[in-house]
SENU-920018 format. One record per residue: x, y, z of N, C-alpha, C in turn. Coordinates in steps of 0.05 Angstrom, whole numbers, plus 32768, in hexadecimal, padded with zeros to 4 digits. Layout:
<sites>
XYZXYZXYZ...
</sites>
This chain:
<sites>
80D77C2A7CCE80D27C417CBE80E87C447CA980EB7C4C7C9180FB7C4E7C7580F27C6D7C67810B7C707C5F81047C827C5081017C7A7C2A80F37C8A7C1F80F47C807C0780F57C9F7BF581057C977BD581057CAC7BCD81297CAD7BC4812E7CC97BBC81517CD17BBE81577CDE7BD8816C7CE67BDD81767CFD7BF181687D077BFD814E7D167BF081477D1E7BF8812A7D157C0881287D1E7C2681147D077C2980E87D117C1C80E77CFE7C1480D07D037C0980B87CFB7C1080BC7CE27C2080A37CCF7C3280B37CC47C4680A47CBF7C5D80A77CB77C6A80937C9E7C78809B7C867C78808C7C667C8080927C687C9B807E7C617CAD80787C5B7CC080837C357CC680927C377CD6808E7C177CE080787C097CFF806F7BF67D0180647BF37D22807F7BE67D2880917BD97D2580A37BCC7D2A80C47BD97D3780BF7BEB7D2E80DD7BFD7D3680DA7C0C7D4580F97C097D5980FD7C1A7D6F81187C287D66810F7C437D5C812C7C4F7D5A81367C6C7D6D81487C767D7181497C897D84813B7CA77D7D81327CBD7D8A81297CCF7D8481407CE37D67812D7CF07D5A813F7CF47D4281457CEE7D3281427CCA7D3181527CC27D2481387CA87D12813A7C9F7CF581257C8A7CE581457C767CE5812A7C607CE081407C4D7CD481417C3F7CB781597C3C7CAB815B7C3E7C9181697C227C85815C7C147C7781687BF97C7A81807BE87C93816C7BF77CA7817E7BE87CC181897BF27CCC818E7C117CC881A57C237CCA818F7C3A7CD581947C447CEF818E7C5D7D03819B7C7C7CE9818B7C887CDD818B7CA37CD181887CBB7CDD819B7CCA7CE7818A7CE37CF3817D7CF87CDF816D7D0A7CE081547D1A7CD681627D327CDA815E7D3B7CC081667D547CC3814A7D657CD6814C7D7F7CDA813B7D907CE781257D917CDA81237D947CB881127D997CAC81047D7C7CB2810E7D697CA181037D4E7CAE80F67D487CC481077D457CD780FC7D447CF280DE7D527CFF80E27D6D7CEB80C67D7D7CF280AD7D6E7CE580AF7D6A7CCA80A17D537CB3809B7D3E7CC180AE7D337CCC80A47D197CDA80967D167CF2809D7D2A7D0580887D2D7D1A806D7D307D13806A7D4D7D0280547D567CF180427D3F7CEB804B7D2F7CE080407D197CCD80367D087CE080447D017CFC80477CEB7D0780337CEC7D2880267D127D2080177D1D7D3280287D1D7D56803F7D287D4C804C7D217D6680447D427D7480497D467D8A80407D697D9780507D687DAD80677D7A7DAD807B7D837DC1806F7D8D7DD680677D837DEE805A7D867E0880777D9C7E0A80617DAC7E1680737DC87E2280797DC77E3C809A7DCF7E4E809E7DC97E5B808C7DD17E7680927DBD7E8880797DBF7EA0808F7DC07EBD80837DDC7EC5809C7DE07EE280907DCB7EF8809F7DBD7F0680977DB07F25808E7DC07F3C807F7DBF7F4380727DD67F5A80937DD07F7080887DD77F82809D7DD57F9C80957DBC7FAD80787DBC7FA980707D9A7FB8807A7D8B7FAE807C7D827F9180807D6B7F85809F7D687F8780AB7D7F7F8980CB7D7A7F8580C67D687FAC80BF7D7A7FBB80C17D767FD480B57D487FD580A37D467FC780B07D307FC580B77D1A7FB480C27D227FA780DE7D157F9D80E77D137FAA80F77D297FBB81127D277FCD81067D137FE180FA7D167FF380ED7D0B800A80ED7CE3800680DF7CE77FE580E37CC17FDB80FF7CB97FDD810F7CD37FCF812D7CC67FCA813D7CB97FE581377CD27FF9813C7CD3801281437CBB802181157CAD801481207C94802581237C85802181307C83800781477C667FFE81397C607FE481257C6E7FD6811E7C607FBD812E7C6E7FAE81327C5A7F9A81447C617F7881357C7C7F6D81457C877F52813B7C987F4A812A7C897F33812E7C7C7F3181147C687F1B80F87C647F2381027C537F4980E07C547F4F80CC7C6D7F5180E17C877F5A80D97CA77F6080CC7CA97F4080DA7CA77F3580CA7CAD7F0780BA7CA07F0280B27C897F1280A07C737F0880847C747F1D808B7C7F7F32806F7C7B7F4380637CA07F41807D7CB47F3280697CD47F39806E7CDC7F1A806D7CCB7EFB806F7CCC7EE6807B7CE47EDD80907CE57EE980AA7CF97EE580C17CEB7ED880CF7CF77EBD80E67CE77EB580FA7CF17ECA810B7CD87EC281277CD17ED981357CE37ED881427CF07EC081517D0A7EC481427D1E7ED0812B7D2B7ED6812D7D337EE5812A7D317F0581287D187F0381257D127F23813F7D137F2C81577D0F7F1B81737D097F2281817D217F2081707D387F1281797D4C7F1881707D617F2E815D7D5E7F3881547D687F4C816A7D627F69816E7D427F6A817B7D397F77819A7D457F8381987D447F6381BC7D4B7F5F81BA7D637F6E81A77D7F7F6181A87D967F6D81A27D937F9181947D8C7F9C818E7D897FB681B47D7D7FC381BA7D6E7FBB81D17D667FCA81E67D797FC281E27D8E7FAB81F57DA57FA981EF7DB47FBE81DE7DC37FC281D47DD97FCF81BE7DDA7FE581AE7DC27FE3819B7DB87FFA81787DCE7FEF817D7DCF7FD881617DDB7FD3815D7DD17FB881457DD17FB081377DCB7F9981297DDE7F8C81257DEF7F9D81077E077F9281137E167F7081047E117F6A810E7E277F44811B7E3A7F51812B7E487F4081377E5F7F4781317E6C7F29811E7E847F3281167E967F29811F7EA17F0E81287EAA7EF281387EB37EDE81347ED37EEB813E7EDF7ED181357F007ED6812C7F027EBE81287EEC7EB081117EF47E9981267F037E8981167F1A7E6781287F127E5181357F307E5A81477F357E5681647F547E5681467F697E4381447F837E5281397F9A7E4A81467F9B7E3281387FA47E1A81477FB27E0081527FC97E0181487FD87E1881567FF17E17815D7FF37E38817280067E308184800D7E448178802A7E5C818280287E6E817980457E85817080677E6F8193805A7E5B819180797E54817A807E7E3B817C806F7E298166806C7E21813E806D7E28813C805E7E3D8128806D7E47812580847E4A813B80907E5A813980AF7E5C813180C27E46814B80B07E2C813B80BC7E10812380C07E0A811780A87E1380F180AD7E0680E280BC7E1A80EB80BE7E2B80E380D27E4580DF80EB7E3680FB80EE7E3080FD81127E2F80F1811E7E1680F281037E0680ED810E7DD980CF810D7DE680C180F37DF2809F80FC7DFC809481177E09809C811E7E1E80A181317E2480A681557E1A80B981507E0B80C181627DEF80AC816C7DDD80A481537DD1808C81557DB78072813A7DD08064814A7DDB804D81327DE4803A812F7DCE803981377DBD802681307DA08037811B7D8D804B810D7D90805A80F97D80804580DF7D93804D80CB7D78803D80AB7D80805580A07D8D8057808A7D92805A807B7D97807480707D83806B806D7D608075805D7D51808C80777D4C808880987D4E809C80A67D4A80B180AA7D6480A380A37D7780C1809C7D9080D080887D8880C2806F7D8080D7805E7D7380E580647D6080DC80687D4C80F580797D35810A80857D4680F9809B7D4F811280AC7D598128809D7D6E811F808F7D7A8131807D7D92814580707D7D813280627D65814980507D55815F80637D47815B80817D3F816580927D32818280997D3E817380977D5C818C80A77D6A819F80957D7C818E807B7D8481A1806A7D8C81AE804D7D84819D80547D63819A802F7D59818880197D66817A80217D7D816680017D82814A80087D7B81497FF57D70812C7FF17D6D81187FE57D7D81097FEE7D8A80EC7FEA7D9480D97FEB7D8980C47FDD7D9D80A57FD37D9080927FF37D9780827FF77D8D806E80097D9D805780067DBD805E7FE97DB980597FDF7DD8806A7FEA7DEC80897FE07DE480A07FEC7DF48098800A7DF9809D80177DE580A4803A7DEB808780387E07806780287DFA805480397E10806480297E2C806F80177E368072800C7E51808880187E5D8098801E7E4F80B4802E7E5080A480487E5D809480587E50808B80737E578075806F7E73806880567E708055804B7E838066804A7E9B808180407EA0809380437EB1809080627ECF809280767EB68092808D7EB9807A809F7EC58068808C7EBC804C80977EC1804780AA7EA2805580A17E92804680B37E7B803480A77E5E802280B07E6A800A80997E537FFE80A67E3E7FF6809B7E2C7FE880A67E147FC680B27E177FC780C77E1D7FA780D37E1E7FA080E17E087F8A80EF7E077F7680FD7DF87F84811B7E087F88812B7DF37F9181477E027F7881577E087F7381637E1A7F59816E7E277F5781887E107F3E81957E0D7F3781AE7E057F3C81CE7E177F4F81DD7E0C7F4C81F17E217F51820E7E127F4B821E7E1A7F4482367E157F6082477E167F7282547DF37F85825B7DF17F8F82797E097FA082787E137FA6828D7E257FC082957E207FC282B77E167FD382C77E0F7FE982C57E20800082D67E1E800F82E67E397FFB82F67E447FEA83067E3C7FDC831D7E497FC683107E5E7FB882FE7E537FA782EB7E677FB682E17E777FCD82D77E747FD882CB7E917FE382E07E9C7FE882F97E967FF7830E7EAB7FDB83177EB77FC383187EAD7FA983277EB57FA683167ECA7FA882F47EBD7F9C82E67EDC7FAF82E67EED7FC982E37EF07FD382E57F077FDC82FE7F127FD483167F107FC8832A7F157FAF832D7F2E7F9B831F7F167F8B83237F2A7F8083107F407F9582F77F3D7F9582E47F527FAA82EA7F6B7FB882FC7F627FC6830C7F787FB883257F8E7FB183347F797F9783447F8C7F8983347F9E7F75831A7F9B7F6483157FA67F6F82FD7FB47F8782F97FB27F9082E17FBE7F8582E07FE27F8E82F77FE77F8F82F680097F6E830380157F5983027FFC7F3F830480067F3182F2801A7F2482FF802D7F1A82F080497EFE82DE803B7EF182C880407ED982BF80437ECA82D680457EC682ED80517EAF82FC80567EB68313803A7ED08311802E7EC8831B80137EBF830D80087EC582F580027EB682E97FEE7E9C82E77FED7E9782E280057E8082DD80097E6382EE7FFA7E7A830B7FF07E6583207FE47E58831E7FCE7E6E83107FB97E77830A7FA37E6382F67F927E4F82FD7F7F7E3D82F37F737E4C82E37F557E4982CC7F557E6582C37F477E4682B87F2C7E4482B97F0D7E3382B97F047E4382B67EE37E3682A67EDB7E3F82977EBE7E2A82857EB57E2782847E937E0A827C7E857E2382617E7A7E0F824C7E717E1482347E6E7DFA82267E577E0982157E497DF882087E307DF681E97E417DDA81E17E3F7DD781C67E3C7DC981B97E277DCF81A27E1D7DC1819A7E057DB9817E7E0A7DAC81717DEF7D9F81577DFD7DB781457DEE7DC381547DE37DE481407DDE7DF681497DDD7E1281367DE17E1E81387DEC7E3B813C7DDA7E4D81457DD57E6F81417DCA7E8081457DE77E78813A7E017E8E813D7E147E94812A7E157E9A810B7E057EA080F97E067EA280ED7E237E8D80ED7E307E8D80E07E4B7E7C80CC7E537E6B80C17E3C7E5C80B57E397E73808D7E2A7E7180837E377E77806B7E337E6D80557E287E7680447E197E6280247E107E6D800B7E0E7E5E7FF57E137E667FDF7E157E6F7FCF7DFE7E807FCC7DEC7E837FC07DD27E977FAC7DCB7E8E7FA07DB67EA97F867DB57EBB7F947DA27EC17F7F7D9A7EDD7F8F7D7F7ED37F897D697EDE7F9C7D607ED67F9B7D3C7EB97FA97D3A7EAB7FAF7D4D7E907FC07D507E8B7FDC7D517EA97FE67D4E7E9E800A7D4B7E8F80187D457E8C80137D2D7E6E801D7D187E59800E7D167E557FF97D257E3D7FF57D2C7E2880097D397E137FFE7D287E0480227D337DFC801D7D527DF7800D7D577DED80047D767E0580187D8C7E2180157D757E3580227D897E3E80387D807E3080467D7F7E3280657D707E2480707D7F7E2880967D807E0E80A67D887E0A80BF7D717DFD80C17D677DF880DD7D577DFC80F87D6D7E0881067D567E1181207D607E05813A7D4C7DF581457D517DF5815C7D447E11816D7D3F7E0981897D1F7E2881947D1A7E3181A97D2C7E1781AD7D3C7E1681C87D4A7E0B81C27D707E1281A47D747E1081A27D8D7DE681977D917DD881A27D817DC281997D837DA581AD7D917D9381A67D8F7D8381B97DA97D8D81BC7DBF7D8781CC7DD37D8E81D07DEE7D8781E87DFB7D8881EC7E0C7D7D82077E277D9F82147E277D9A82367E2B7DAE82477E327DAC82477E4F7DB5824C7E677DAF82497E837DC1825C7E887DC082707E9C7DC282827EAE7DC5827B7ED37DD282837EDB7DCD827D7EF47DEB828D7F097DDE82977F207DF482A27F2C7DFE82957F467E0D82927F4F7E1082907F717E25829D7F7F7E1B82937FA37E2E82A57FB57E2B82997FD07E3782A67FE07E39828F7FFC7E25828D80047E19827480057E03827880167DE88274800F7DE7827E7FEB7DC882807FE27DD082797FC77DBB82817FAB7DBE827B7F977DAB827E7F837DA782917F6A7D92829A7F647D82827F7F5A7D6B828E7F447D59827F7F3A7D6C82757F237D63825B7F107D6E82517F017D6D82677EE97D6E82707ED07D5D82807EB97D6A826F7E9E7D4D82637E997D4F824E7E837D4882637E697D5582607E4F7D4E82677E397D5A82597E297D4982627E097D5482547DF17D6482637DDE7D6482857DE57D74828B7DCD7D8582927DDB7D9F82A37DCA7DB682A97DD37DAF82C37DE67DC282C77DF57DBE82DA7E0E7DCC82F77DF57DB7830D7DFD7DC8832A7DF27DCA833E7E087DCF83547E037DD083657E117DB883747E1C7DA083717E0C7D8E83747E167D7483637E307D7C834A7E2B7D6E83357E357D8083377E4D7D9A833A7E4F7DAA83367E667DA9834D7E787D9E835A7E6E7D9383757E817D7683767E8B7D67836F7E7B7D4583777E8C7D46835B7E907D4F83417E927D4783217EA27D5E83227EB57D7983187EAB7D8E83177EC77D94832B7ED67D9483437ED57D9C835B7EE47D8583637EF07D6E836C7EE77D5B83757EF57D4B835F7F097D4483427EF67D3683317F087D4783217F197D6183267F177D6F83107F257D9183277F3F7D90832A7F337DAD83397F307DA883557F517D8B835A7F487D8B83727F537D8483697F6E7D73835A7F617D6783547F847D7C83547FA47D9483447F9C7DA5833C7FA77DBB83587FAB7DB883657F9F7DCC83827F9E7DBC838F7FB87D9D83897FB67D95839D7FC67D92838E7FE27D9A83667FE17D9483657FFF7DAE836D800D7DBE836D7FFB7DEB836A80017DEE837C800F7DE683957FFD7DEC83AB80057E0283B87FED7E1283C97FF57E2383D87FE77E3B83C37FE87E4783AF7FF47E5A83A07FF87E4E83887FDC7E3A838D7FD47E3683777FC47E4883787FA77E5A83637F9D7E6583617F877E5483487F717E5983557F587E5183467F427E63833C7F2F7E6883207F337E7A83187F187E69830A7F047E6F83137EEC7E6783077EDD7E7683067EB87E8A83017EBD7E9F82FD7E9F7EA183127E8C7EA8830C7E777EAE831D7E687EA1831F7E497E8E83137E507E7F83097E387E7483217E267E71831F7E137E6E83367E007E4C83467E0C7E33832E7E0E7E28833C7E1C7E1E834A7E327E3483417E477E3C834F7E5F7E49836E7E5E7E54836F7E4E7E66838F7E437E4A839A7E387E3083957E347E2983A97E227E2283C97E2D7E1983D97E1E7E1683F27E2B7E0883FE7E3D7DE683EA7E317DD883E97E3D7DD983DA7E5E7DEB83C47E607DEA83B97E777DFE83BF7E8F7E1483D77E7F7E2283E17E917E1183FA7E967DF984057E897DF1841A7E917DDA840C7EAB7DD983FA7EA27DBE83F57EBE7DD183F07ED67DEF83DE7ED67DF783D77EF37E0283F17EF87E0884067EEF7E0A84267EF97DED842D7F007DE3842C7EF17DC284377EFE7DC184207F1D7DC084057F1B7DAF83F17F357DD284017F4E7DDC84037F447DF8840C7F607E0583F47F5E7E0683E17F437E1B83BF7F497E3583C67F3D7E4B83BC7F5A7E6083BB7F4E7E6583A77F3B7E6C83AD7F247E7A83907F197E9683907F257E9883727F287EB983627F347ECD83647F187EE683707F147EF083627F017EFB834C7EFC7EF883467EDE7EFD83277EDE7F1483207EC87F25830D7ED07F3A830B7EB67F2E82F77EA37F3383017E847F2882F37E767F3682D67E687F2E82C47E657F2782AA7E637F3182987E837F2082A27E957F2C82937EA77F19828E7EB97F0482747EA77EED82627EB27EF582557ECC7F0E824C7ED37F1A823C7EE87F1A82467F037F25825E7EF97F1582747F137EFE82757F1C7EEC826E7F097ECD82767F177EC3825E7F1B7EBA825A7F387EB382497F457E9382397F347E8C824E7F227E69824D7F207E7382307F087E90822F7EF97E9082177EEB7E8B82017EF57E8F81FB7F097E8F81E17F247E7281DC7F227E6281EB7F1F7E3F81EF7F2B7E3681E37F067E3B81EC7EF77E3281E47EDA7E4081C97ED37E5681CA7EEA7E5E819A7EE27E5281937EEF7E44819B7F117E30818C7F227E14818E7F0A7E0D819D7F0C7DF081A27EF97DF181927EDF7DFC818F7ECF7E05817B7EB57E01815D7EC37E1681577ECE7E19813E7EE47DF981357EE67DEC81427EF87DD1813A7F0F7DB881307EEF7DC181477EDD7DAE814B7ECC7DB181347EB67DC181307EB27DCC81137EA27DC080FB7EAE7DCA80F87ED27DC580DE7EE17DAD80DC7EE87D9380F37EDE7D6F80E87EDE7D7080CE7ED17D6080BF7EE37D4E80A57ED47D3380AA7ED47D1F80AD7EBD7D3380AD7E9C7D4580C37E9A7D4F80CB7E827D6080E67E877D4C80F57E767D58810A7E717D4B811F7E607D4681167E457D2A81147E317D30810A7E117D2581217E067D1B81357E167D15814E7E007D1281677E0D7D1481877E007D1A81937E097D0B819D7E277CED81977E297CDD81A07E3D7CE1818F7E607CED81747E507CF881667E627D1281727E707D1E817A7E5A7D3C817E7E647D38819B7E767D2C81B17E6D7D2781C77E7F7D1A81C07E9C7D0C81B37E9D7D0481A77EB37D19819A7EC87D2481887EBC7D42817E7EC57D5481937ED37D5D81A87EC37D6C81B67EC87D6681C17EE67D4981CD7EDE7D3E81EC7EF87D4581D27F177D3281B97F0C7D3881A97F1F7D4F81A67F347D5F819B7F257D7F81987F2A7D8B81A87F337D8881C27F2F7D9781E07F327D8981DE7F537D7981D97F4F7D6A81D67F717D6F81CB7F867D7A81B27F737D83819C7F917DA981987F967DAA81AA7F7F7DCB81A87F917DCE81B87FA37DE181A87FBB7DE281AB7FD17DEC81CE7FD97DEB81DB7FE47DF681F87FF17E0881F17FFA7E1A81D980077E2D81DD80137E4281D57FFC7E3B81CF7FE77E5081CA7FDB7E4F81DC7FC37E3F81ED7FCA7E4282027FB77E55821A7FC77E5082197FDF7E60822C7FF37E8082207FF47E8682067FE47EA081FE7FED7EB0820B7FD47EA682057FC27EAA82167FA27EAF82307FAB7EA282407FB37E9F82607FB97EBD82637FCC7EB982547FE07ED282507FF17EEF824C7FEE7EEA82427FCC7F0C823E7FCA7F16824E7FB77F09825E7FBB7F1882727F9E7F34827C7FAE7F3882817FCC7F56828C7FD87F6D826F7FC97F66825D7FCF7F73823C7FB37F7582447F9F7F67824E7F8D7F6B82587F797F7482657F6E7F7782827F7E7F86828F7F7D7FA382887F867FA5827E7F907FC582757F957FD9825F7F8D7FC782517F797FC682407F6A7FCF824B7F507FB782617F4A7FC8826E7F357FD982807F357FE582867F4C7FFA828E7F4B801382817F4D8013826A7F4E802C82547F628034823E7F45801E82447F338028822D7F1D8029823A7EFB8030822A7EEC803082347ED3802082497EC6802482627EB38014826F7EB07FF882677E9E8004824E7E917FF5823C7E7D7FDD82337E887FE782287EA27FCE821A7EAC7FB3821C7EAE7FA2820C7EAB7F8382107EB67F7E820A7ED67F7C820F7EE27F7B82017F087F5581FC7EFA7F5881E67F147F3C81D37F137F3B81D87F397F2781DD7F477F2881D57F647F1381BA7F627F1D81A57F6F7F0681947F797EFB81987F907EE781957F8E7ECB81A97FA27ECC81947FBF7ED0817C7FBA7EC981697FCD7EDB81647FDF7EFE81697FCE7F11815C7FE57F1D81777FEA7F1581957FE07F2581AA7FE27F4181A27FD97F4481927FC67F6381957FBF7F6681A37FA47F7D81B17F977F8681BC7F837F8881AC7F6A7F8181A37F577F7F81967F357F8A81A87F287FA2819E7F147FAB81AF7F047F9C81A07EEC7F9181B07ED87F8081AD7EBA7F8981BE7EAA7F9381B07E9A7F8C81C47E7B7F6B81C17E6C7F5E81CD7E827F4281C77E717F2A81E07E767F2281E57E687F0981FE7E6B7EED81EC7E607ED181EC7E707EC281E77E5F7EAA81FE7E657EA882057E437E9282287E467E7C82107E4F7E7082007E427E5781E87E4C7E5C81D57E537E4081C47E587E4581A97E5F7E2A819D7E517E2A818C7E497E1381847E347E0681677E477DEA81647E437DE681577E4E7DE581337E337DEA811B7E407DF681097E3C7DD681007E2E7DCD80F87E137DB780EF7E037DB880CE7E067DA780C57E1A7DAC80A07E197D94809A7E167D91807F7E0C7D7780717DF97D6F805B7E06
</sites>
């Protein structure tokens, strides 16, 4: 091989005839070493490919040693298990240092950041939980000089258990709402089962034939977002859908009451109170209580003049505090059942059908476990933040802390 040209090298000739050492062409007879740049050029050119290093399992070391053992050279060991000699001679060497061969482990590359540092992105996350990712890094670099990736800050916080979510929707609460509810989660905290039991617990609910609870999932590759196949249309106003009514209490549970317009003060007096409401006042007795929120057409005049006329106490209730009322639990079972029909619901006559259905077949005892844990709830909201939303899960009876209120639950539109 020759080079041709000035100084600088410009071509490079191939010989079949020459054996020169790695690195190095030969130049009228004379061994040249290659610069880096060169060297790279000439491999390049010469289609050479740096096999990447390959670890020895623990068998294969195991035998080597075992050949060396029994009297063969380190040449025949490279030549019969096509291993070069240095490392057979180093294996060797190490075994008669120490009597082992096995890799010894690295600890891999030094963390970029330090204990205290973490702590930093702990506490600035924490601080502001609405900052990304790329503004913890700033700020880390601001205040301590290192710079991190946005990978880092999420695994650093992943450490922690603190991950990047979607912040839930919840329903703003004053000082005065949280003094009202833990107020009146104090009154009723130490109520027996056979009070509750009186207690007609009753709240209206929207279902539609689509959906914005983002709970609906899809299968897609990348780069496919807006593909329409992977889209769902959303009406601006939620879409058609049924208003629903419905009350319960230990034990029993009225009729479903399906409608399409908005509930007033009038409709909520000669349909829910008289056909539904009363009946149950008069099997109770005088111990019978009625909750039912604070909703504008619950206050009207007319409908406090009829539960004075029927003898119903109303229960009082603190206002915005859906978490309390067990009847929310009953409108995520009913959403749930009514979504998982095969087929599901595709239009409205279908979907009312769905509903009355469904309202039917959930179970009573797990409507009695809902009813049952309001003494949890109450003491729940008294034992934690005033902020909080409490969630009970119905199934394991355990306590969920949520920041979440939902007035509906829409039913899920699939094709």
């Amino acid at each position: 091989m020759q080079i041709t040209g000035n100084h600088q090298m410009a071509r490079i000739v191939r010989h079949n005839d020459e054996s020169v050492r790695e690195g190095y062409i030969r130049n009228g007879g004379k061994e040249v070493k290659l610069f880096t740049s060169a060297l790279k050029a000439f491999q390049c050119n010469n289609r050479i490919v740096m096999a990447q290093r390959k670890h020895l399992d623990d068998f294969l070391r195991g035998r080597i040693i075992g050949r060396l053992e029994c009297g063969r050279t380190q040449l025949e060991v490279s030549e019969e298990l096509g291993i070069a000699q240095s490392v057979i001679s180093r294996h060797w060497q190490r075994f008669q240092d120490d009597g082992n061969v096995s890799r010894c482990y690295s600890t891999g590359r030094p963390r970029v950041t330090t204990p205290n540092e973490d702590r930093y992105l702990a506490v600035t996350a924490k601080r502001n939980r609405r900052s990304t990712a790329s503004d913890l890094s700033r700020q880390l670099s601001s205040a301590t000089g290192t710079t991190v990736s946005r990978q880092t800050v999420y695994r650093r916080l992943g450490h922690i258990s603190l991950y990047a979510r979607r912040p839930v929707r919840c329903v703003p609460l004053t000082a005065t709402h949280c003094r009202l509810r833990l107020a009146w989660s104090r009154e009723h905290a130490l109520w027996t089962p056979q009070q509750w039991s009186c207690v007609m617990f009753s709240d209206e609910s929207r279902f539609s034939l689509q959906s914005d609870s983002r709970r609906t999932f899809i299968w897609r590759a990348l780069g496919t977002r807006y593909h329409q196949e992977n889209t769902i249309e959303r009406h601006r106003y939620g879409g058609a859908g049924w208003l629903v009514w419905g009350g319960i209490i230990l034990g029993s549970r009225t009729n479903l009451h399906v409608q399409s317009v908005t509930m007033r003060g009038h409709i909520y007096r000669d349909v829910i109170l008289e056909q539904h409401v009363r009946l149950f006042r008069g099997a109770m007795g005088a111990e019978f209580l009625f909750m039912d929120g604070n909703a504008r057409p619950h206050r009207a005049n007319i409908v406090d003049e009829c539960l004075q006329f029927e003898d119903i106490t109303r229960m009082d209730w603190p206002a915005y505090s859906p978490d309390l009322n067990p009847i929310e639990h009953v409108w995520d079972m009913l959403g749930r059942r009514t979504a998982a029909r095969q087929p599901p619901p595709t239009c409205l006559p279908e979907l009312r059908r769905a509903l009355l259905d469904e309202w039917c077949n959930i179970p009573q005892d797990q409507i009695d476990n809902l009813i049952l844990s309001m003494p949890r709830r109450c003491k729940a909201c008294k034992l934690h933040r005033p902020g909080d939303i409490l969630r009970i899960n119905h199934h394991t009876n355990h306590v969920i802390l949520l920041f979440v209120n939902r007035f509906f639950f829409e039913i899920c539109s699939r094709e």
